[in-house]
KETI-148295 format. One record per residue: residue number from 1; x, y, z of N, C-alpha, C in turn. Coordinates in Angstrom, 3 decimals, padded with zeros to 6 digits, m for minus. Each point is the difference from the previous one (the first is absolute). Example, Ala and Ser with C-alpha at 12.3 -4.5 7.8 and 13.67 -1.06 7.14 Angstrom:
// residues 2
[site 1, [013.190, m005.690, 007.800], [m000.890, 001.190, 000.000], [000.900, 001.200, 000.000]]
[site 2, [m000.350, 001.050, m000.720], [000.820, 001.190, 000.060], [m000.770, 001.090, 000.730]]
***
This chain:
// residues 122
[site 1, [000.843, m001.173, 000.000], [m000.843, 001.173, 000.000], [000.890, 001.238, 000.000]]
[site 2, [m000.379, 000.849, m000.897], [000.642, 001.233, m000.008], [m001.029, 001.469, 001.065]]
[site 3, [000.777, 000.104, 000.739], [m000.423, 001.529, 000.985], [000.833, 001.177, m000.377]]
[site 4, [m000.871, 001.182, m000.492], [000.377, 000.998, m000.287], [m000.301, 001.017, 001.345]]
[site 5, [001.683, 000.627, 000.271], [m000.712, 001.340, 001.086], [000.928, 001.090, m000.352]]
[site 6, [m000.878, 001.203, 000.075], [000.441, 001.600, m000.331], [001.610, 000.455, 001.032]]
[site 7, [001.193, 000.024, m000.826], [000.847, 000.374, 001.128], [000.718, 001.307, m000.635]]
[site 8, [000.744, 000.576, 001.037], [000.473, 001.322, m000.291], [001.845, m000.352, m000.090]]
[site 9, [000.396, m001.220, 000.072], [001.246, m000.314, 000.101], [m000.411, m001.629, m000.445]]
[site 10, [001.342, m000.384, m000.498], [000.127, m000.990, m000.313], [000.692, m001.551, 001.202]]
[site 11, [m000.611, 000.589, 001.152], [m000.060, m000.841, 001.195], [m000.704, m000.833, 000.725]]
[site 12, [m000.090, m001.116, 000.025], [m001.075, m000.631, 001.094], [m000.012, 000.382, 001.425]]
[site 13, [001.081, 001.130, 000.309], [m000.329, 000.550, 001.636], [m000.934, 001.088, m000.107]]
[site 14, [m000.146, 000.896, m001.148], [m000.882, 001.133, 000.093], [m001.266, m000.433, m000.098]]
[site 15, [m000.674, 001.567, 000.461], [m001.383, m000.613, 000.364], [m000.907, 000.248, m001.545]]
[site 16, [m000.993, m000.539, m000.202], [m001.159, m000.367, m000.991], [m000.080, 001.644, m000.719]]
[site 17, [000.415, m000.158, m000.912], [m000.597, 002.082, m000.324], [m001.409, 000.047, 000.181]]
[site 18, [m000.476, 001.751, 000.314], [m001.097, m000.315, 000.273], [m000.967, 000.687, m001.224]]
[site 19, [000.384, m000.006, m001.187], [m000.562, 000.650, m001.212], [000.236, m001.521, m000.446]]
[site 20, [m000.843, m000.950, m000.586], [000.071, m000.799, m000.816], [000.291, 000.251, m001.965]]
[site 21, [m000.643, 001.227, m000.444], [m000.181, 000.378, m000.767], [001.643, 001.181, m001.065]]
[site 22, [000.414, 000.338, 001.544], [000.881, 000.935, 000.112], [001.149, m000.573, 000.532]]
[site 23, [000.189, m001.310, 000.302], [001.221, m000.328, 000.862], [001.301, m000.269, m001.646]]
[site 24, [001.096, 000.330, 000.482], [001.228, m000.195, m000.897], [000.342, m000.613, m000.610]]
[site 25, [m000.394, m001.945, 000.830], [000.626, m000.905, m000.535], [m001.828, m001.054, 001.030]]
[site 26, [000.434, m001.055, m001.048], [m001.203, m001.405, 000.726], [001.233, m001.156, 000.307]]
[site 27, [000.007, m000.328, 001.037], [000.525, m001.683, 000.332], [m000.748, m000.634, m000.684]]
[site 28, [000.341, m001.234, m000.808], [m000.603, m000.964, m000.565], [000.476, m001.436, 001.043]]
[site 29, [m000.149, m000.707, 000.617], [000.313, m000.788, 000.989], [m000.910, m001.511, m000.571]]
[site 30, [000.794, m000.904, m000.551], [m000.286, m001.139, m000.322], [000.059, m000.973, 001.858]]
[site 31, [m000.858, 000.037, m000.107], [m000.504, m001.669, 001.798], [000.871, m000.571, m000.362]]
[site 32, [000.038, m000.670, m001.175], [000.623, m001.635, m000.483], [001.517, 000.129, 000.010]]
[site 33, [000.391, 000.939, m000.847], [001.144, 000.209, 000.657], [000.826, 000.871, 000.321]]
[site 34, [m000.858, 000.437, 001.021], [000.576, 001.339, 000.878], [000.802, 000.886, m000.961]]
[site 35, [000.241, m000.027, m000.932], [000.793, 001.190, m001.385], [m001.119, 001.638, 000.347]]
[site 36, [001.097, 000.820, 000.123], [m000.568, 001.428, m000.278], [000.352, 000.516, m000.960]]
[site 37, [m001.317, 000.918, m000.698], [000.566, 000.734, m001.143], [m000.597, 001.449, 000.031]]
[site 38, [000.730, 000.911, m000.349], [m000.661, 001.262, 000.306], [m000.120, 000.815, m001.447]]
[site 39, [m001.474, 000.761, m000.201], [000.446, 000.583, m000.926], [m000.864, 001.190, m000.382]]
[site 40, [000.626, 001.105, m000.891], [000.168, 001.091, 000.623], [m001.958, 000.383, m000.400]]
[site 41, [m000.239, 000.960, 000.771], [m001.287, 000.115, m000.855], [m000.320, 001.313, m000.544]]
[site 42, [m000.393, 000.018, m001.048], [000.127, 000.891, m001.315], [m001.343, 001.044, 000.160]]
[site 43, [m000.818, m000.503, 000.995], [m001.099, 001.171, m000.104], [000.331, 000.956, 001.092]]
[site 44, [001.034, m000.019, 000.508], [000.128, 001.008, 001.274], [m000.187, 001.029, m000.012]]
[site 45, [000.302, 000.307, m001.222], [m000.137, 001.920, m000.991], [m000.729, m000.447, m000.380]]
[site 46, [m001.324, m000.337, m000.231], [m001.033, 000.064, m000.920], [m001.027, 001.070, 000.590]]
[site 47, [m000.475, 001.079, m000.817], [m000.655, 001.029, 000.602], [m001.291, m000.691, 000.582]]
[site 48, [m000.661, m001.201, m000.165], [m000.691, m000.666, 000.273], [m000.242, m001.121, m000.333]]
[site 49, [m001.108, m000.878, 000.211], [m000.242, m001.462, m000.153], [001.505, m001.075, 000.410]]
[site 50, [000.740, 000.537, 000.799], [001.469, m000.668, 000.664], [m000.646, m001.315, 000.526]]
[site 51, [m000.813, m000.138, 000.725], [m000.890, m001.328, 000.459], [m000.671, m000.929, m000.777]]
[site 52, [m000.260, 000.127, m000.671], [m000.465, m000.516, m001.452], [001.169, m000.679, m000.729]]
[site 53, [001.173, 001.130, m000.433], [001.013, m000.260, m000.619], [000.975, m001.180, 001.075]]
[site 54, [000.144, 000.146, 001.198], [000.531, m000.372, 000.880], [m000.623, m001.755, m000.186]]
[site 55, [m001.573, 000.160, 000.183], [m000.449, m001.238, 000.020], [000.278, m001.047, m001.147]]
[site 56, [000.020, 000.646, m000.646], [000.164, m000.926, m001.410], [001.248, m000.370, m000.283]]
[site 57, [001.056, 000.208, 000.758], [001.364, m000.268, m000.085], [m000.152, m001.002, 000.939]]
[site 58, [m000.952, m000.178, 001.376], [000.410, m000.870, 000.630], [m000.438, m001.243, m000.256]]
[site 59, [m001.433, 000.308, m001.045], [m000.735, m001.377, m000.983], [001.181, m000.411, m001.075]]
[site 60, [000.427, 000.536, m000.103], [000.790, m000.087, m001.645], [001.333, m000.945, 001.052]]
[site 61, [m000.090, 000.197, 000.991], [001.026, m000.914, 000.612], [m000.210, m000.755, 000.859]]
[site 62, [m001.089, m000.410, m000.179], [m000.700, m001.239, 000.141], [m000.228, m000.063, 001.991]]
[site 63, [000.333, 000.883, 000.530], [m000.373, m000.236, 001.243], [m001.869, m000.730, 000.345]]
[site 64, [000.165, m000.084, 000.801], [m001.254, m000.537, 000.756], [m000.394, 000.796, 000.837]]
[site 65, [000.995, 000.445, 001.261], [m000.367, 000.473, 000.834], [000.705, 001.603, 000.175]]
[site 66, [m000.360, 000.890, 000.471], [000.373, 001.299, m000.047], [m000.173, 000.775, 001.989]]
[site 67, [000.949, 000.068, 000.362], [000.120, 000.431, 001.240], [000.046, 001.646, 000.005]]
[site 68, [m000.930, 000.460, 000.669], [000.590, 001.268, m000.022], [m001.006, 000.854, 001.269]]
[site 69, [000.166, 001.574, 000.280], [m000.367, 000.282, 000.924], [m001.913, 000.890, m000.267]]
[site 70, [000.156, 000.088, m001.795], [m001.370, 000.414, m000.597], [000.182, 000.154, m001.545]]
[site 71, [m001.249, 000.325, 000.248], [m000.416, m000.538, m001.736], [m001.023, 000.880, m000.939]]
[site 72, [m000.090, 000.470, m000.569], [m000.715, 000.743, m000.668], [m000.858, m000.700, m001.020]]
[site 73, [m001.499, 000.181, 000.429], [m000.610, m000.101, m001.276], [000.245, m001.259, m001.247]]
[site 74, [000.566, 001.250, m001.243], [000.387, m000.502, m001.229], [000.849, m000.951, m000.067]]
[site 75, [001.064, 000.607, 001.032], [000.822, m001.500, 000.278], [m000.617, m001.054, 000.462]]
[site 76, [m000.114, m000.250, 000.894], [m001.257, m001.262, 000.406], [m000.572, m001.021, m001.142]]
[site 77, [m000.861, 001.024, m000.696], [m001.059, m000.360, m001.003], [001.390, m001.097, m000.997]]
[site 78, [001.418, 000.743, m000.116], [000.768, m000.525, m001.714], [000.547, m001.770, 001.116]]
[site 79, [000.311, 000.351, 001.286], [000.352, m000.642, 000.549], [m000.990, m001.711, 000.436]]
[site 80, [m001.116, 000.867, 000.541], [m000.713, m001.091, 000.290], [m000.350, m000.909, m001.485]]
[site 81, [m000.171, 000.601, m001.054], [m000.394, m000.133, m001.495], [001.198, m001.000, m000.302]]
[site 82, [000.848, 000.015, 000.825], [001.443, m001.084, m000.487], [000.269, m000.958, 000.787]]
[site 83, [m001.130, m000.018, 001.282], [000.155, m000.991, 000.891], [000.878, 000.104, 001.002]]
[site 84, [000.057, 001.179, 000.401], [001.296, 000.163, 000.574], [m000.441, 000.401, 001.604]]
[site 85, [m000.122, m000.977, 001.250], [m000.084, 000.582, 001.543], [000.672, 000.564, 000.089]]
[site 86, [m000.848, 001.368, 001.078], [000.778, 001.289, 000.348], [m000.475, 000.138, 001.348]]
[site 87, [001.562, m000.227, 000.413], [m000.122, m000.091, 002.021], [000.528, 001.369, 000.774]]
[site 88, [m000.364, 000.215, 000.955], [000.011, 000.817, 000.632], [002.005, 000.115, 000.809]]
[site 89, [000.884, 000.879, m000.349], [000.780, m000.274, 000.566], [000.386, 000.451, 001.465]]
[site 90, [000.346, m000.297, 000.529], [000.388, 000.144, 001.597], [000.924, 000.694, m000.020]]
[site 91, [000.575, 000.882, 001.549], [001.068, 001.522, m000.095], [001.480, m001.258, 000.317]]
[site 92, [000.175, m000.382, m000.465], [001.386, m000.531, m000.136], [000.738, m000.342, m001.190]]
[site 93, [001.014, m000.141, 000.034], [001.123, m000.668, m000.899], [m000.709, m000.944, m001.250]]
[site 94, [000.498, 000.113, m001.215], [m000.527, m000.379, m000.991], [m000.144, m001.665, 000.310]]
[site 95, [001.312, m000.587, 000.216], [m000.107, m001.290, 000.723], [m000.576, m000.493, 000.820]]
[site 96, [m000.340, 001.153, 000.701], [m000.902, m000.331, 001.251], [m001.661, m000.257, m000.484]]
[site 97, [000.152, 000.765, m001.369], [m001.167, m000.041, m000.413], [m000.459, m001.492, m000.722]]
[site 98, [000.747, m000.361, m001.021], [000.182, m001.041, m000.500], [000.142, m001.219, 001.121]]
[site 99, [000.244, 000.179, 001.227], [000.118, m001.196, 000.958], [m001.189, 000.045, 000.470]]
[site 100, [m000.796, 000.970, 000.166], [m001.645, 000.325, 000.381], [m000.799, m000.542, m001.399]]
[site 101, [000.335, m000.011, m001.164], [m000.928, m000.411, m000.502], [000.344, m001.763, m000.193]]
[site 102, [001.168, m000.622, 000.116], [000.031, m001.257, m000.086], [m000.728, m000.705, 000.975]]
[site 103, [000.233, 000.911, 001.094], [m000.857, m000.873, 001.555], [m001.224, 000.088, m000.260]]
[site 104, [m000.827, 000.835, m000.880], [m001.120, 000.450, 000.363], [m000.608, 000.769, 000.553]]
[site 105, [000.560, 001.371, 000.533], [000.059, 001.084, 000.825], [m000.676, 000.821, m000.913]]
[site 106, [000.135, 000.241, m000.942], [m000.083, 001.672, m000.999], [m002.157, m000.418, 000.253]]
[site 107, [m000.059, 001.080, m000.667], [m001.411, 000.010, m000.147], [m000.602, 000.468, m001.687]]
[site 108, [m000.874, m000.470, m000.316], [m000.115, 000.884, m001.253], [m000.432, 001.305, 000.179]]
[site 109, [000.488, 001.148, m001.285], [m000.227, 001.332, 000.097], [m001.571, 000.121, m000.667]]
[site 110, [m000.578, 000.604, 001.153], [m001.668, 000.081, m000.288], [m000.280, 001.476, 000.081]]
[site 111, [001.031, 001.177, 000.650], [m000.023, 000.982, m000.648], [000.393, 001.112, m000.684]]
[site 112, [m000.851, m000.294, m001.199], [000.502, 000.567, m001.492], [000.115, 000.818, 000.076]]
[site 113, [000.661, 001.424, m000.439], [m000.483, 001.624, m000.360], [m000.620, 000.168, m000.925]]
[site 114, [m000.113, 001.218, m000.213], [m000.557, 000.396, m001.457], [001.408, 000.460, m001.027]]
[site 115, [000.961, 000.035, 000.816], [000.664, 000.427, m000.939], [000.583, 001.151, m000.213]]
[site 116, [001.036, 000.646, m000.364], [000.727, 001.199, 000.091], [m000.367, 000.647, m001.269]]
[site 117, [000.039, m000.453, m001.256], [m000.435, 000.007, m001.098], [000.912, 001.748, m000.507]]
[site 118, [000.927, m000.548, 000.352], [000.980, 001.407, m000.990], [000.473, 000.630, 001.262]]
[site 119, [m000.586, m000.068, 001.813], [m000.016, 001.242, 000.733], [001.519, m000.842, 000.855]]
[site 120, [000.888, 000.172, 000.567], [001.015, 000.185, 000.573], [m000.782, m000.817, 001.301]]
[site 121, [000.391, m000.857, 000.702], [m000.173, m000.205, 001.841], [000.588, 000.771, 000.407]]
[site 122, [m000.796, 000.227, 001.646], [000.415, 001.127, 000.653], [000.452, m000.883, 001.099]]
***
């Protein structure tokens, strides 16, 4: 199984970014065999639809599952549309996160936004 989560460094000690849409880089984290791959993500400058664009990179790479701390909308919709669970991540270490979702700890993310849709988080 492939788990995708939003990071701002290319570390399993940092914590989960908390822009899914906007984060720098995604961990790609294969279960089977523990291999990490990071890579960069291209909608970060996008004056909008970054969540959307974001999502479809993480379908296009076949993840399943998507860890992160929220979710917007449109993203959701390209995501869930690809089969892809989206869990709620916890305030720790990316690993820490990934060790929460192997045990069974994480929860699924049930709430969605509407979405930034072009506007900056505050």
């Amino acid at each position: 199984m492939i788990i995708a989560i939003p990071t701002e460094d290319k570390s399993l000690d940092k914590k989960v970014y908390p822009s899914f849409g906007r984060a720098p880089f995604f961990l790609l984290y294969n279960t089977d065999t523990e291999e990490s791959q990071y890579l960069d993500n291209s909608a970060v400058l996008s004056q909008g639809g970054a969540g959307i664009r974001a999502a479809q990179v993480i379908a296009d790479n076949r993840a399943t599952v998507l860890i992160t701390p929220r979710c917007g909308e449109n993203a959701e919709k390209v995501l869930t549309g690809a089969q892809v669970l989206i869990y709620k991540a916890i305030d720790a270490s990316i690993k820490e996160n990934i060790d929460a979702f192997s045990n069974e700890k994480l929860t699924l993310l049930t709430d969605i936004h509407p979405g930034f849709h072009g506007n900056e988080q505050k």
